[in-house]
C-alpha positions as CSV (number, residue, x, y, z in Angstrom):
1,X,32.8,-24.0,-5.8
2,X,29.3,-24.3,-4.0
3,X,31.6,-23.0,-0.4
4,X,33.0,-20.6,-2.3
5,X,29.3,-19.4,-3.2
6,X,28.3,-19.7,0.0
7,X,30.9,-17.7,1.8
8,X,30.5,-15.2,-0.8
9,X,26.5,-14.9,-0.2
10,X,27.1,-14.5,3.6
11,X,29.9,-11.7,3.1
12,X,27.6,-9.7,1.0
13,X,24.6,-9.9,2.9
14,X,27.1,-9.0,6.6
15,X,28.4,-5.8,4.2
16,X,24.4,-5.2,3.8
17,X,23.9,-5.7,7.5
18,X,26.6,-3.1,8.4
19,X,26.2,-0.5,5.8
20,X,22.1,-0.6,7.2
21,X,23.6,-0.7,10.5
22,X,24.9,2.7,10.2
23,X,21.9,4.6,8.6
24,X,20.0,7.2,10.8
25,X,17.2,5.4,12.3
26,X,13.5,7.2,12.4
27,X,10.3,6.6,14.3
28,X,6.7,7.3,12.8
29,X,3.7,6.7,14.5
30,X,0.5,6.0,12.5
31,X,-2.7,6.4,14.5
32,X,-6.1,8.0,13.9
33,X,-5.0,11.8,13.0
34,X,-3.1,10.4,10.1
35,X,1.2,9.6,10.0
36,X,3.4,11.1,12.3
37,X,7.3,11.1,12.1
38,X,9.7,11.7,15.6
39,X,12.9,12.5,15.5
40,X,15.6,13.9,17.9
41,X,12.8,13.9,20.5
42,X,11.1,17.1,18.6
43,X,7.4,17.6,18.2
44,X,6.1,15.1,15.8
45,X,5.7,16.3,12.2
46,X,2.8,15.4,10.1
47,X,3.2,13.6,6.8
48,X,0.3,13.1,4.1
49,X,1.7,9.7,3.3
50,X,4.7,7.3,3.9
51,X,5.5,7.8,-0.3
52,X,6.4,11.6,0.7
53,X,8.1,10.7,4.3
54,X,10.0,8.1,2.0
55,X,11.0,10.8,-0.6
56,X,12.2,12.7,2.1
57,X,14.3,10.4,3.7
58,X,16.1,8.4,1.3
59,X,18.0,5.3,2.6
60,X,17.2,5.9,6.2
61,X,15.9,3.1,8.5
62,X,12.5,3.5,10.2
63,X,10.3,1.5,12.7
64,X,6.7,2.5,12.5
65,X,4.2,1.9,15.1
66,X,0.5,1.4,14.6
67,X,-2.4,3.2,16.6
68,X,-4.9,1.2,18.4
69,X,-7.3,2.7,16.1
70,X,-6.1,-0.3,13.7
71,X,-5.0,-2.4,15.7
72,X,-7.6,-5.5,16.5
73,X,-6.3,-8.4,19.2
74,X,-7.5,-11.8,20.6
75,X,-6.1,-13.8,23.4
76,X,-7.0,-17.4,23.3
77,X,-8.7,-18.9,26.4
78,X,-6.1,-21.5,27.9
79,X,-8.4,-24.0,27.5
80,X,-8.9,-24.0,24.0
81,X,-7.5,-27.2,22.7
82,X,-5.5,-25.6,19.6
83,X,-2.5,-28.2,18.5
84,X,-0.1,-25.6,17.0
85,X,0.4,-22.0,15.7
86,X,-1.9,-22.5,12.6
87,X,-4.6,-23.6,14.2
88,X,-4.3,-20.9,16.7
89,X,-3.6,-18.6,13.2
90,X,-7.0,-20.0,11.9
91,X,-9.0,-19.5,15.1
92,X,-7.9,-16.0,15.3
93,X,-9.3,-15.2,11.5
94,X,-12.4,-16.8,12.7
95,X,-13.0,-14.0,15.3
96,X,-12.0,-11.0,13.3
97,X,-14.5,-11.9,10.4
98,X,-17.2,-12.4,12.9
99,X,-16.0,-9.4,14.6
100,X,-15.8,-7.0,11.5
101,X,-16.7,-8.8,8.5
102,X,-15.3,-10.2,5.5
103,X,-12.1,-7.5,5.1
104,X,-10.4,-9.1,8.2
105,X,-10.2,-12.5,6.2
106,X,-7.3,-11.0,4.3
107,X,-5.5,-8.7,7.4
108,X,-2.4,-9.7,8.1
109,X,-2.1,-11.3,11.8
110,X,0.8,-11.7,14.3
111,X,0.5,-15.0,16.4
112,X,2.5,-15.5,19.5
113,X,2.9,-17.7,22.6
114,X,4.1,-16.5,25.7
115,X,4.0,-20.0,27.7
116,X,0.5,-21.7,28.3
117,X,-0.9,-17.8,27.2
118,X,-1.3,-17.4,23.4
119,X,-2.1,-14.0,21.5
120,X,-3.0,-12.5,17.7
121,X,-2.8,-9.1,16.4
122,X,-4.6,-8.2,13.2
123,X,-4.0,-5.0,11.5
124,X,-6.4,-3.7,9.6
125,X,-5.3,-1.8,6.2
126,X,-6.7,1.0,4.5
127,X,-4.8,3.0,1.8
128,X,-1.4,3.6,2.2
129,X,-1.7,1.8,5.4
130,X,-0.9,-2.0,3.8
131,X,2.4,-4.3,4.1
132,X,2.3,-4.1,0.7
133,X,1.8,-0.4,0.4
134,X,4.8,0.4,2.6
135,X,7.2,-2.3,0.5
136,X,6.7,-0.9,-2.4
137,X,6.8,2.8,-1.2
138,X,10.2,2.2,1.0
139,X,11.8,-0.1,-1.8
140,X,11.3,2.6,-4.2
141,X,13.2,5.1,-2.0
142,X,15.8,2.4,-0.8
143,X,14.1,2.8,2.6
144,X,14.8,-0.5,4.7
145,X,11.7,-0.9,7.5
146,X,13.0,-2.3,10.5
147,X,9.6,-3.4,12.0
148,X,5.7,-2.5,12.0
149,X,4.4,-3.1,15.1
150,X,1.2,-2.3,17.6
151,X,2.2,0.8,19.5
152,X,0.7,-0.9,22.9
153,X,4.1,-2.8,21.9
154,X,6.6,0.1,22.1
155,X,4.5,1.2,25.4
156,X,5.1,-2.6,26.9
157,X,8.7,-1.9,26.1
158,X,9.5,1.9,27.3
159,X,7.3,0.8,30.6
160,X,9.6,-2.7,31.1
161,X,12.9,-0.2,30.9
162,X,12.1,2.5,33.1
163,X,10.4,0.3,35.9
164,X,12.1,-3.4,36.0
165,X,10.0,-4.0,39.4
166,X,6.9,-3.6,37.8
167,X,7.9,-5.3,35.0
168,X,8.5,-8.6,37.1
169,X,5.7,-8.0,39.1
170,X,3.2,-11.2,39.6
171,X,0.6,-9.3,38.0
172,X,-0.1,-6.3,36.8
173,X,-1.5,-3.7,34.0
174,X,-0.7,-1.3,31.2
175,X,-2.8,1.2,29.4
176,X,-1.9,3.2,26.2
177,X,-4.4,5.9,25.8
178,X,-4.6,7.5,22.1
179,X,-6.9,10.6,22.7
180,X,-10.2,8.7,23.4
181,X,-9.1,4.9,22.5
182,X,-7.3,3.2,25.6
183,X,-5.5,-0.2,25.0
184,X,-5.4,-2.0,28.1
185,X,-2.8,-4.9,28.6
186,X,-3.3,-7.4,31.7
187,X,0.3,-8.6,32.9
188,X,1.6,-11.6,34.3
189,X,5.3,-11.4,34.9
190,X,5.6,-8.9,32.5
191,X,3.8,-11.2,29.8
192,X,1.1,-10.4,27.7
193,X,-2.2,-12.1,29.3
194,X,-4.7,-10.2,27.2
195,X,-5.4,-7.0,25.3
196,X,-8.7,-5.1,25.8
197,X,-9.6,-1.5,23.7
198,X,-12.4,0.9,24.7
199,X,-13.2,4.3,23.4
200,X,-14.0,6.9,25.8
201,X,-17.4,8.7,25.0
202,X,-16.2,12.0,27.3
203,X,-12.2,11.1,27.1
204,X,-12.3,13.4,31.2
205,X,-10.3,11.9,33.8
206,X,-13.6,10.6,35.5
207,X,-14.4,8.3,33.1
208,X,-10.8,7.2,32.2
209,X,-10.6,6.6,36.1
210,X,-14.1,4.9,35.9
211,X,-13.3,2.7,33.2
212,X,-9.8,1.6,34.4
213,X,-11.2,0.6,37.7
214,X,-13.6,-2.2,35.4
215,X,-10.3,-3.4,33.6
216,X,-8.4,-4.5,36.6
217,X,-9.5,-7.7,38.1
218,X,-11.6,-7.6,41.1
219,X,-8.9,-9.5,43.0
220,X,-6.4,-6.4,42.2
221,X,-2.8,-6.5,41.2
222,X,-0.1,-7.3,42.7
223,X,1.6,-4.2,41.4
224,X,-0.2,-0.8,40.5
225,X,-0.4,-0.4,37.1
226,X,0.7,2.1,34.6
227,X,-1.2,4.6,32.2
228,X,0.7,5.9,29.4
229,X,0.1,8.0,26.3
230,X,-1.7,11.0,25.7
231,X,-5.1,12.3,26.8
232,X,-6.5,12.6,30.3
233,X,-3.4,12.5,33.2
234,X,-0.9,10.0,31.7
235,X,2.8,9.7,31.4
236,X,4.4,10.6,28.1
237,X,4.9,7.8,25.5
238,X,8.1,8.8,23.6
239,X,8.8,7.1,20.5
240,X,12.5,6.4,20.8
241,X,14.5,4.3,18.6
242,X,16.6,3.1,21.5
243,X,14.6,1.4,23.3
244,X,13.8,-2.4,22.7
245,X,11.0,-3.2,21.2
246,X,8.9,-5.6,23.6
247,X,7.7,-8.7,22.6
248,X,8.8,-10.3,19.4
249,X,6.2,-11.6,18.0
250,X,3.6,-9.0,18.0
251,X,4.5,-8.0,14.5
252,X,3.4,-7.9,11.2
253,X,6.7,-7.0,9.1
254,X,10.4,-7.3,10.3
255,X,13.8,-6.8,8.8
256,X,15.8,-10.1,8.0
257,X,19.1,-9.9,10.4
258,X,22.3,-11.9,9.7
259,X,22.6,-14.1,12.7
């Protein structure tokens, strides 16, 4: 009777997989000038909130990407003698509150390893902009969120797909510019080494050359890196469901899959 119950469980949740398998699939963007939606590679359409996207689009499936804006990371010095992912978890939370105060005690963080190099992504919520803000809106709707990522995340990835040289090379950089806020990736192999943002006072190609030039180590890179976004003289990031989406860790909320 228990196999019976089993088997039973797993056929209904591979019948959930496949109906969701077969929705439409949306991108929305969420960054400084409020949410965004992308679909069919049109001009992006404003929304007020993701309750009225949501309404809009009943039982669709939707990734949504988060601007650097709220977006906060730490890369953890090599040396730092951290035994596992909690302790590397806990040292993260200590940096955000001494960074921006008591509110980032209760962000939710992304922690990942990419060998000896380990990373954490805090977002910061606001209203409407919380995990559990965006359950409740896309459970109400029968909405089903595939992911909720960093956008420098979706950059990584369309980057990796379109150049696979510079995505293996030794070392190398990325940056995602959001009108004046430039996320800047270092790249070793095409792993995350660190994560620097900077706001740009001017936002004129001078100074977004200038400040470039300061990111990249004084060594150089191995391979010339790449500027996307939007904002200054930068290739185009498009928001496409298609494409994969970079490394696996770096988010806060993901869809269970049957394996």
């Amino acid at each position: 009777m228990q196999t019976d119950s089993v088997f039973s469980r797993f056929i209904q949740k591979l019948k959930a997989w496949q109906v969701a398998r077969s929705l439409p699939v949306a991108s929305l963007y969420w960054g400084e000038s409020g949410l965004w939606s992308y679909e069919n590679a049109r001009a992006g359409q404003r929304w007020p909130d993701f309750e009225q996207w949501c309404a809009a689009h009943p039982r669709q499936q939707v990734r949504i990407w988060v601007g650097g804006a709220w977006v906060h990371n730490v890369s953890v010095p090599a040396d730092m003698p951290l035994a596992d992912t909690q302790a590397v978890r806990a040292y993260a939370r200590l940096q955000f509150v001494h960074y921006f105060g008591a509110a980032a005690q209760a962000w939710p963080l992304a922690v990942w390893s990419q060998g000896t190099q380990r990373n954490a992504v805090a977002l910061q919520e606001q209203a409407g902009l919380s995990l559990n803000a965006l359950t409740s809106a896309a459970l109400t709707h029968g909405v089903r969120i595939l992911s909720v990522r960093p956008a420098w995340s979706h950059a990584l990835a369309q980057a990796a797909a379109t150049d696979s040289v510079w995505a293996q090379a030794e070392s190398s950089g990325l940056g995602l510019l959001e009108g004046r806020m430039l996320s800047w990736l270092s790249l070793a192999r095409g792993k995350v080494v660190d994560v620097q943002q900077r706001y740009l006072d001017q936002g004129d190609a001078p100074e977004l050359q200038s400040l470039l030039q300061r990111l990249q180590p004084a060594s150089g890179n191995s391979h010339a890196p790449k500027l996307m976004g939007w904002g200054g003289d930068t290739t185009a990031l498009t928001l496409d469901a298609s494409i994969a989406e970079g490394p696996q860790s770096a988010h806060w909320l993901a869809a269970g899959t049957v394996n």
